[in-house]
N, C-alpha and C positions, 0 to 999 in steps of 0.2 A: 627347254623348260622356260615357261614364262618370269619374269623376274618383276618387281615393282623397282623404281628408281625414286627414294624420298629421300628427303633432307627429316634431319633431326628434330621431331616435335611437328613434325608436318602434319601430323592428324588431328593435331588441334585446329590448325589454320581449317585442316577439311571438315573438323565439326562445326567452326562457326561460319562456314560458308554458307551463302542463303541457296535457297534453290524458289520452284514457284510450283504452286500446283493447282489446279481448279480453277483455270482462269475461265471467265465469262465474259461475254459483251451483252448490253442491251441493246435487242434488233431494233428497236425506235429512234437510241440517244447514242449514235456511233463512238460518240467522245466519253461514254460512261463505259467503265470495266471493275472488275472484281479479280480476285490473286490473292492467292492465300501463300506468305512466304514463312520461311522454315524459322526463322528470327524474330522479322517483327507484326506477324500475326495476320488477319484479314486486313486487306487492303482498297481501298478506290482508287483506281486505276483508270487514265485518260493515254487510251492508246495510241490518239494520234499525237501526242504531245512527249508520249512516255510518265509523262508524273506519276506518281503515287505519293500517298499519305495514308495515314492510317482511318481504319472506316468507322470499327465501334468505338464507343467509349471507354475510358481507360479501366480496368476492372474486368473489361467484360471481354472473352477471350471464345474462338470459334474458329476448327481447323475446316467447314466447309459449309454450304449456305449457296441460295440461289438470290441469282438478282431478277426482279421484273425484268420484262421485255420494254417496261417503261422507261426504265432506268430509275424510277423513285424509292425502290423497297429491295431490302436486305433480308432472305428469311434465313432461320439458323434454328440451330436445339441450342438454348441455354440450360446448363445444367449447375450444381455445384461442382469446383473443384475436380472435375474431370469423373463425378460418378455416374454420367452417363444416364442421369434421371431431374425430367425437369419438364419444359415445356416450348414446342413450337413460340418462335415469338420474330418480328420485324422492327428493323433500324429504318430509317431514313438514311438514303444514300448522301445525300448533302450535313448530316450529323446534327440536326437540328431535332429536339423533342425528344422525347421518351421512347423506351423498349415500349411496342404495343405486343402484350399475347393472343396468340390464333385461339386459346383455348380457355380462357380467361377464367371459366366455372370446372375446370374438369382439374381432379387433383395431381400433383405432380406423379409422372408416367415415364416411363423405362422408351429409349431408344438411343439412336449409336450417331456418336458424334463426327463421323466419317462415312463414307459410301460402305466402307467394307467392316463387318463382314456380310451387310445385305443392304444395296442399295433402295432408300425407304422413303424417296422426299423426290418428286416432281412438280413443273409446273408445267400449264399450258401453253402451248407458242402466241396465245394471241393476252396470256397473260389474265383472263380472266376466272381462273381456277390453282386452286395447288392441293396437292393430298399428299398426302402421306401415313409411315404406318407407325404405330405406339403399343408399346405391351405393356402389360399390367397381371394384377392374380387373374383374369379372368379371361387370359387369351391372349391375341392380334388382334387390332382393330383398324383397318382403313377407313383414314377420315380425311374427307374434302369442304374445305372454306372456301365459299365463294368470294370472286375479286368485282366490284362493282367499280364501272367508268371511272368513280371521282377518287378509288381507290380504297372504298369505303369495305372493312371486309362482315363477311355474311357469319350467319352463326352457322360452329361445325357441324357437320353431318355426318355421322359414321354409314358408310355404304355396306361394310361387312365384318362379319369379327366372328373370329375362333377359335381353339386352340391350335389347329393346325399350325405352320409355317406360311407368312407370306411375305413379298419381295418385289423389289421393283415395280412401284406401280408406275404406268405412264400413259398419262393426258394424251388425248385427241388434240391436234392445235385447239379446235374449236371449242373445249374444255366439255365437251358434250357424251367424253364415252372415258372409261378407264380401265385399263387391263392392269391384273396382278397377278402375280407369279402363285399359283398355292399347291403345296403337299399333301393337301388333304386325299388325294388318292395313294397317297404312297408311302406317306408318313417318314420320310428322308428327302434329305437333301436335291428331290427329284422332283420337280414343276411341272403342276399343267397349268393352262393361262385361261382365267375370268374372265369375263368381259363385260360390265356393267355400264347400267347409264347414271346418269347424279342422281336419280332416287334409291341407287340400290340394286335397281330389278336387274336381274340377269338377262343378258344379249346372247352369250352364247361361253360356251367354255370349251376347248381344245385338248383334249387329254391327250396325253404322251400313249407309249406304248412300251411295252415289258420295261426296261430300263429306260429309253427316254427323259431325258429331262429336256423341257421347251422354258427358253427363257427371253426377257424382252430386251429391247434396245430404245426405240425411239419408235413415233409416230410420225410421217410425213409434214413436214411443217405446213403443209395447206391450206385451212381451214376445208372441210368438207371430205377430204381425201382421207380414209381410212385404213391407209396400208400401212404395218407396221413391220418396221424391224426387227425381227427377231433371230433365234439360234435354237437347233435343235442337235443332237449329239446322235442321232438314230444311225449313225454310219458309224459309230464308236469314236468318235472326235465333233467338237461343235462348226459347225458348219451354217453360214448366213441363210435366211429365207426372209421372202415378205409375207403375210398374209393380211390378206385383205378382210379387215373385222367386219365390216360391211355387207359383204359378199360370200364371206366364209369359202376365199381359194387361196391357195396356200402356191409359190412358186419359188424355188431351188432357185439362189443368183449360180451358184458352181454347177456347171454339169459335171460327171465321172472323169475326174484325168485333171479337171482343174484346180492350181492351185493347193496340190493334195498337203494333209494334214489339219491343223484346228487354226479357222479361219473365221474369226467375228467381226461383224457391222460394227463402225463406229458413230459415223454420222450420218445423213443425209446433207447434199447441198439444198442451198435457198428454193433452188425451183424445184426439188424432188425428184431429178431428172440423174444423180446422180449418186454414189453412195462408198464412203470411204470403208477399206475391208484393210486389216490386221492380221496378217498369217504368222504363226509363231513357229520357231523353227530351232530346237533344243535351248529353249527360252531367249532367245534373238527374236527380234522383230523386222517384220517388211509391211510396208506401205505400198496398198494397192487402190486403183479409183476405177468401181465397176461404173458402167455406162452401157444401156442398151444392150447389155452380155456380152459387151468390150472390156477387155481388161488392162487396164497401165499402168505400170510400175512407175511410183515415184521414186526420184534417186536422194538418200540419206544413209549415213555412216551404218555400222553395225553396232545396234546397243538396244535401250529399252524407250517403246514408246509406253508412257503411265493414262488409263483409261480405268473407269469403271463405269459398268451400265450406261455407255452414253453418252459420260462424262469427259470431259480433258480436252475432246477433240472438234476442231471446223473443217467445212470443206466446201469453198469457195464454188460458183458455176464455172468456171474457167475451171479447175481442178487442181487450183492450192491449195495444200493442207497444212493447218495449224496445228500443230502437236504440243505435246511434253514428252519432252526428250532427255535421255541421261545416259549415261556409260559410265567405266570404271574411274573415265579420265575428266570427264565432264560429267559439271553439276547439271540437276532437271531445270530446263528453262524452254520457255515456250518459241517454238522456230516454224517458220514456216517452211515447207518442200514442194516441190513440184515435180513433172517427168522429164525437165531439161538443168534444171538447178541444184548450185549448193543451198543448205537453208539458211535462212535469214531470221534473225533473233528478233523478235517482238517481245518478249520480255525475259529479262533475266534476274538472276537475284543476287547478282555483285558478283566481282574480279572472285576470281577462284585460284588456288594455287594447283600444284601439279597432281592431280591425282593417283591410281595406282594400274596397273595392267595385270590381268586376268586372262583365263584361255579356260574354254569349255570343254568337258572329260565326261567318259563314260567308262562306270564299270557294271560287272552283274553282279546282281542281288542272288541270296541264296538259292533263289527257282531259278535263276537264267534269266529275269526282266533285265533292261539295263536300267539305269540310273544315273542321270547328268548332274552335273556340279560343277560349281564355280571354282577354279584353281588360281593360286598364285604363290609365289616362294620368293623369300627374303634372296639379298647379295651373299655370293659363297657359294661351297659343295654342302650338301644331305651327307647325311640325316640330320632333317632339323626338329625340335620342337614343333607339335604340330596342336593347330587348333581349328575341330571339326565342329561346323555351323549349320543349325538345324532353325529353318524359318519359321514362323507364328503360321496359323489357319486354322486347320490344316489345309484349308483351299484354298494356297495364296502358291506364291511362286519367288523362288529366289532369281530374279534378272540381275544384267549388271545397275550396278548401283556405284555413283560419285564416290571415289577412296574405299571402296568394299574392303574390308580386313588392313587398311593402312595401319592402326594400332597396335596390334600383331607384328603385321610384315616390319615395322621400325624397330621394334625390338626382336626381332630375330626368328618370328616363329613362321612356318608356312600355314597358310590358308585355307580349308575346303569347304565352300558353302552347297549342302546336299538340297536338292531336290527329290526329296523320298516320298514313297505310296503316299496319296492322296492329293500331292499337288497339281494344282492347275497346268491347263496345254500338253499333256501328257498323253491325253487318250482318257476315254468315259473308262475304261476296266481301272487304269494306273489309278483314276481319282478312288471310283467308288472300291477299291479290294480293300479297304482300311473300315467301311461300313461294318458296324458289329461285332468287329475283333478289331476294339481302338488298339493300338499302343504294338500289335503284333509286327505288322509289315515296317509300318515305320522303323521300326527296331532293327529288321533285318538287313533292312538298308543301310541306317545308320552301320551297323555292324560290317556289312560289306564296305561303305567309304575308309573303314576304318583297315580294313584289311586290304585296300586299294592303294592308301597312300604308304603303309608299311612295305607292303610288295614290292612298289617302286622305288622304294631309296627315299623317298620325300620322308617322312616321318622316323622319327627314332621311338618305335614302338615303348620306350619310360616315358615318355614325356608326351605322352596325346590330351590333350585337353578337349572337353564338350561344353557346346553354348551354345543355347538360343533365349529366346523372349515368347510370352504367352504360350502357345501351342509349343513352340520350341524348348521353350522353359521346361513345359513337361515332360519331352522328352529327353531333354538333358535328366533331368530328376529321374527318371523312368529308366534311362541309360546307366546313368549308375550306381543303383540297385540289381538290376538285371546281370548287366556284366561287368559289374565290378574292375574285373581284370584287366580291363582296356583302359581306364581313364587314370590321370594322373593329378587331373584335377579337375570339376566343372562348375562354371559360373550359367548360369537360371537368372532370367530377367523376368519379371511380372507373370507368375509361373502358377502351372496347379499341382500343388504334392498329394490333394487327398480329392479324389473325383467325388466322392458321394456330399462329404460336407462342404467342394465347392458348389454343386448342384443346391443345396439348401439355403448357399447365402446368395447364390451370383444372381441377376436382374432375370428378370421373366423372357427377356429377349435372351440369353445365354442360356438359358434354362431351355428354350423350344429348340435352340441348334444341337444341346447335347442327346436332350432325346431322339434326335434325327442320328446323331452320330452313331450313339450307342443303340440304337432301336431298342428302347426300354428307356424306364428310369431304376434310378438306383432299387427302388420296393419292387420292382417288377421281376429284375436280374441282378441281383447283389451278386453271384460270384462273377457275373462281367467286369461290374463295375470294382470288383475288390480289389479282380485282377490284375488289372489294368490302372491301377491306381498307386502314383510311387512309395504313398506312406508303405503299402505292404512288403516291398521290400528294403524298407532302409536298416534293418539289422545286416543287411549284406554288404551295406555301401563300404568301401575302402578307403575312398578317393577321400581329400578335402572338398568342403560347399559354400560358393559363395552365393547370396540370391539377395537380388535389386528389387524390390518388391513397393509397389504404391499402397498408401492407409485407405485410399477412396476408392479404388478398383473393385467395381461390379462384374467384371467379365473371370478375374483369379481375386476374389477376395481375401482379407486379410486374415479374417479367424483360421483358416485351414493352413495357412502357412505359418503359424504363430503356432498351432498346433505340432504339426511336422517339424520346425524350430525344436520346441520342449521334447518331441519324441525322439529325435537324432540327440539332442544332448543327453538325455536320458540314457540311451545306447554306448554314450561317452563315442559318438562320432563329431566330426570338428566340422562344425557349421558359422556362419556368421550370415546373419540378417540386416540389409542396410535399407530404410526405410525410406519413403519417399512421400510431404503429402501433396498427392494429387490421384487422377484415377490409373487407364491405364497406360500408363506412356510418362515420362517423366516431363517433357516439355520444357524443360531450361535448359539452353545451352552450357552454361558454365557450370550447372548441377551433374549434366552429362560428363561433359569432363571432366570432374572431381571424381566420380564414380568408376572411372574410365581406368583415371591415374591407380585407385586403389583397387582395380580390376591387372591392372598389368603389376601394380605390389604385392598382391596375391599372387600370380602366376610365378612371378622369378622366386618366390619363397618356397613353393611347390613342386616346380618343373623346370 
């Protein structure tokens, strides 16, 4: 059985270790870089020197943003206080002048301060365009600012808007054509790809087929070449394609037999000639560099490369790749690999102490799916105190991660972080069987982890604790209501207790993913959404409730939690509410571990 090896209070050392993510370079100013660190915020970063210093102004805070290919311009969503609503705006990468906004006449507008959970802000590779997308009461709307030579930028132009769902739009190098991901044929979480030019007018659209979802990657860095990266799932896993916007042909990089399972494009190299591919393998990653329907594995550890739409990653002509890389034992810091080498750190985000050791498990869920999770067990014999971790999305993925469950495992508890229905890398069925019966399968799952680590001797079925954050939140809350009988205590981070009234207050952008989830809105299927909603069963809960909750979060806002508060106390069940103001994510280190501290004071009071 896997064990963690920490010294006393180690998890502090592991919260305020930095890590790095979203690094960028400007293809014109090799010595200008961007890095967003986990401590001291966006960064300007000189890679051949290694320096950094801080890039915005003091006040002004942004976990993700692009840089020019000039290297003069910083673009970002400024919002207030983390709620996720505000406006496209640019910094000057040398720190000189004023915030200018992309949108200067359009009223402040809903969108996500992060790539996930729908990557919504591209630029062109030759830097003369950037779009992105903005919700509001009256829909999506994709909007592209022109970049003129002297830097000078154009007034917005909205190319499309609806209510639909859209996602990942991405520029032509040439900034001349723009593809975006839209549900308007299918009304979930399932893409076809648009394809417009900068007035608007449609080029051509690519619809999926029965389940299908086509989703984008990148554009050929060229200028003129129209081949784009994409992913389509039509074999029941996502699998890389190019197609050519241009030409309207589509070509499979995998034939049958390769590389099998769910396998995404991450970058293209400089001359287009080559293209770095991600196979995920029970949440483990490998690094591969296709070439002319060659295929080469670069050699790196076992752990997690971090990507989204695009993002994170380079890939040299010669075929090094620049990653973000992380494990249970190592912090994310940006390395380079090759198919002959160890990798080499290009940037990192400071000395880290020892982290913890984990081992990947499989059990089945109540139909016979399996279901993978992250394990790990304190020093000693079982049955120990156990604490069951349920991740945010629901279309995200628990990998390993710097110190995962070190908090826990120092005080004595065992670990299991579930990967249940709906998460990513799993297979197109595992994501989508959670569509229209929220809250069902995940449950099951959860339920089966829970009967997986009792079976074993790991867990002392008195003492099971549940926790997760956002999506997980809800499901801890959901968890126990439902089956009371399993939990001995559960702590909810930035969590939904009541699905209809957070549909009423959360931002236009949360609002178009839940109607996708739920296929409805609450007036459309009330007994869906009642169901599946934890306020309906907290007369049953048993357990004690801890929940970490932000005053500015638009995505689990605060009235419905403040509600579900007064309704458990009502009940005379033992809840405590610990506030936080910012949006969703608490974002100070020494706030986290104060929260932390009285997360593990809670637990030994309880369990």
């Amino acid at each position: 059985m896997s064990t963690a090896s920490t010294t006393t209070e180690n998890w502090k050392q592991i919260a305020r270790t930095g890590s790095v993510t979203w690094p960028q370079l400007a293809a014109k100013r090799p010595e200008r870089g961007v890095a967003f660190h986990s401590q001291r915020g966006a960064l300007a970063w000189n890679p051949q020197t290694g320096e950094t210093r801080r890039l915005l102004p003091e006040g002004v805070g942004s976990g993700f943003g692009l840089l020019s290919p000039d290297g003069e311009w910083f673009y970002f969503f400024k919002d207030t206080k983390g709620n996720e609503k505000g406006h496209y705006v640019r910094a000057r990468y040398d720190g000189t002048g004023e915030l200018e906004s992309l949108t200067p006449d359009f009223a402040p507008y809903s969108s996500s301060l992060t790539p996930f959970p729908l990557p919504i802000v591209s630029m062109s590779a030759s830097g003369n365009r950037i779009a992105f997308i903005f919700v509001d009461g009256d829909g999506y709307h994709l909007c592209t600012v022109e970049i003129a030579k002297d830097g000078a930028l154009g007034a917005p132009k909205i190319l499309h808007e609806g209510k639909p769902l859209l996602r990942g739009p991405i520029l032509s190098a040439d900034g001349a054509v723009c593809v975006v991901c839209t549900n308007e044929r299918t009304g979930k979480q399932q893409y076809d790809l648009l394809v417009l030019d900068t007035q608007g007018e449609e080029l051509a659209r690519w619809k999926g087929w029965g389940p299908t979802s086509l989703e984008t990657t990148a554009f050929s860095p060229i200028p003129g070449d129209y081949r784009l990266l994409c992913t389509s799932d039509d074999s029941g896993v996502k699998r890389p394609l190019l197609w050519d916007v241009a030409l309207g042909e589509s070509e499979l990089l995998l034939g049958e037999g390769q590389l099998p399972g769910e396998v995404v494009p991450l970058c293209w190299s400089p001359d287009a000639k080559s293209i770095l591919l991600c196979r995920s393998v029970d949440a483990a990653h490998e690094l591969w560099v296709w070439k002319a329907g060659k295929l080469t594995r670069l050699e790196h550890p076992s752990g997690t490369i971090t990507y989204f739409g695009g993002l994170g990653a380079t890939l040299s002509n010669d075929g090094v790749a620049s990653v973000l890389f992380s494990s249970a034992q190592q912090p994310r810091q940006l390395l380079a690999f090759s198919a002959s080498g160890a990798g080499r750190v290009l940037l990192s985000g400071g000395e880290a102490p020892q982290g913890t050791t984990v081992r990947s498990v499989t059990f089945p869920s109540s139909d016979g799916v399996p279901v993978q999770a992250w394990l790990a067990t304190p020093e000693g014999a079982g049955p120990f105190p156990t604490v069951i971790e349920v991740h945010g999305g629901p279309h995200g993925v628990t990998n390993q991660s710097f110190g995962m469950g070190a908090p826990y495992l120092e005080n004595g508890y065992a670990f299991l972080s579930v990967n249940y229905r709906g998460s990513t890398t799993f297979g197109r069925e595992f994501l989508q069987k959670i569509w229209g019966d929220v809250g069902h399968w995940e449950l099951e799952d959860i339920i089966a982890a829970h009967a997986f680590v009792v079976s074993e001797g790991i867990a002392d079925p008195k003492r099971v604790v549940i926790t997760g954050g956002s999506y997980g939140g809800y499901l801890t809350l959901l968890a126990l209501g439902k089956c009371p009988e399993l939990w001995a205590a559960g702590v909810a981070h930035v969590a939904i207790a009541n699905n209809a009234l957070t549909y009423e207050d959360s931002s236009p952008l949360l609002q178009g993913i839940m109607r996708a989830s739920f296929q409805s809105t609450p007036d459309q299927n009330p007994a869906l959404w009642e169901r599946s909603s934890p306020h309906t069963y907290a007369a049953a809960i048993q357990a004690p409730v801890l929940v970490v909750q932000g005053l500015n979060d638009t995505r689990c806002p605060r009235r419905q939690m403040e509600v579900y508060e007064a309704q458990l106390k009502e009940l005379g069940k033992q809840i405590e509410v610990l506030w936080f103001d910012a949006g969703h994510g608490v974002g100070n280190t020494e706030q986290s571990i104060g929260f932390t501290e009285h997360i593990l004071a809670f637990l030994r009071s309880n369990c």
